[in-house]
C-alpha positions in Angstrom: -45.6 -49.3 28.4 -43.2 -46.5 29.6 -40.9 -47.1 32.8 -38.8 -44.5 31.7 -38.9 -41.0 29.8 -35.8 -39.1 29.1 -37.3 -35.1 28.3 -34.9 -33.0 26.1 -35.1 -28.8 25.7 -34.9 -27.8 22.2 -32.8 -24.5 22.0 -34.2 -22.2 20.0 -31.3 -20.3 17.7 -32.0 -17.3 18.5 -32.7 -17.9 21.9 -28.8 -19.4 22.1 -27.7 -16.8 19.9 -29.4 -13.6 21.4 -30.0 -15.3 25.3 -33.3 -14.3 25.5 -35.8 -17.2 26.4 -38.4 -18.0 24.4 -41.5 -20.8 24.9 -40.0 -23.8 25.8 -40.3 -27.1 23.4 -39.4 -30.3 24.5 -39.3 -33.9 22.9 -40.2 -36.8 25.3 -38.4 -40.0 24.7 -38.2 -43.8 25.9 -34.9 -44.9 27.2 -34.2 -46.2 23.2 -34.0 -42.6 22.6 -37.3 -42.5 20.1 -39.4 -39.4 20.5 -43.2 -41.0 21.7 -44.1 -37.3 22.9 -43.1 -33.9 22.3 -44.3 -30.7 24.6 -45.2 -27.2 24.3 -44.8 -24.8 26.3 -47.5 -22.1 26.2 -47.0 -18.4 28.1 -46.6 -14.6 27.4 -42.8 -13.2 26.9 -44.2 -10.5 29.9 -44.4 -13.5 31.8 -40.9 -15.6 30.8 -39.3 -11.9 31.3 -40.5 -10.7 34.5 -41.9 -13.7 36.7 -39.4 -15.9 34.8 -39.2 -18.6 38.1 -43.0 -18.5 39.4 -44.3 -18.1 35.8 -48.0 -19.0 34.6 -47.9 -21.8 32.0 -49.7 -24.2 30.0 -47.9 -27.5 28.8 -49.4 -29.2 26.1 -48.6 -32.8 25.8 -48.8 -34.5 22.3 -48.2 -38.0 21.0 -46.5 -38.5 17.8 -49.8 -38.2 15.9 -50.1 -34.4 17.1 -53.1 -35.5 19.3 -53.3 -33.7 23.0 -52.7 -36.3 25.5 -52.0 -33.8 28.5 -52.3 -30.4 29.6 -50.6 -29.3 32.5 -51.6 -25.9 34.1 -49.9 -23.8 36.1 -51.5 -20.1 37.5 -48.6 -17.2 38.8 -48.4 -17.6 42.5 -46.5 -15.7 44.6 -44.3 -17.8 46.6 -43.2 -15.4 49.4 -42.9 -16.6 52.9 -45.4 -14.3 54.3 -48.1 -15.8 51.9 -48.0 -19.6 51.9 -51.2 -20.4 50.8 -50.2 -19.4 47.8 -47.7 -21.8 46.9 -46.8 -23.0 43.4 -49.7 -25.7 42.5 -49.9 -27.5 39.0 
């Protein structure tokens, strides 16, 4: 059982080196610090580039054993005032 999860980026080098953002990665850990999932971010560099905040993504969510345990999608919306139906959903 998990009451807690502590989710840490991992930097890419040349990402820190060059600034320029790349798909996100991120290890999922219980509050003894041991990874017990680790995420993917899946998307297009158009997409990180130019729609960087409102972005269309997949997460993949994996256990330790590499097996998919989640996906987590998320279409481009626009998320202008004049258009609320069409609102950021996951």
């Amino acid at each position: 059982q998990l009451d807690q999860i502590i989710i840490h980026q991992q930097v890419e080098l040349l990402e820190a080196i060059l600034g320029t953002e790349t798909s996100s990665k991120y290890e999922i850990k219980n509050p003894l610090g041991q990874r017990v999932y680790f995420a993917v971010e899946e998307n297009g560099c158009f997409d990180r580039k130019l729609c960087s905040p409102i972005r269309a993504f997949t997460i993949r969510i994996a256990d330790n054993a590499g097996r998919e345990v989640i996906r987590v999608i998320r279409p481009l919306r626009c998320n202008s005032c004049c258009f609320p139906c069409f609102l950021q959903e996951v």
